[in-house]
Every structure is written in C-alpha cells, then in structure tokens.
Steps between C-alpha positions, in 0.01 A plus 500: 500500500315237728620124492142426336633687210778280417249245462511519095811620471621133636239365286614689169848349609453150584255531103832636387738199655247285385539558124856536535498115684263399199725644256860329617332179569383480156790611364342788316788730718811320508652571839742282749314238744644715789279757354201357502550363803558816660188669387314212565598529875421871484145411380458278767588817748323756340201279445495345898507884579226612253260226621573581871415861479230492273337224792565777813429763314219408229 
C-alpha cells in the first residue's frame, strides 16, 4: 500500500465524521458535548492530513 492510496480512505473517513458532526449537532443522534467535540477535533486531524497528502501526492 503506497501513501497515495490512503488518499480516499481519509476521504471516506473525514465523509463519515462529517455526517456523524451533522447528526449530533442537529440533535438527530443524541450524544454528550464532549462527544462531539471530540470527533469534531478528529475531523479536523484527519481532514488537515487528507488535504496535505492529496496536495504532495495528487
């Protein structure tokens, strides 16, 4: 597996944590703020990473 191949993966995920942020801010999944905030900081990883690669390696 090259790093250009994680290139979707990190894009299926960040789709993924993007749903699940649109879901628990709109209350339609009722989870705890800490939560929510926790997944919104590990969108904010995976998606800084993600955009990174897919500019070196794209």
């Amino acid at each position: 597996m090259k790093i250009g191949d994680i290139i979707p993966i990190l894009g299926m995920v960040n789709f993924l944590l993007l749903l699940f942020q649109l879901s628990t801010g709109l209350r339609w999944i009722k989870t705890p703020s800490a939560v929510h905030r926790k997944t919104g900081i590990t969108l904010f990883i995976a998606a800084t990473i993600h955009g990174a690669l897919a500019i070196l390696f794209r």
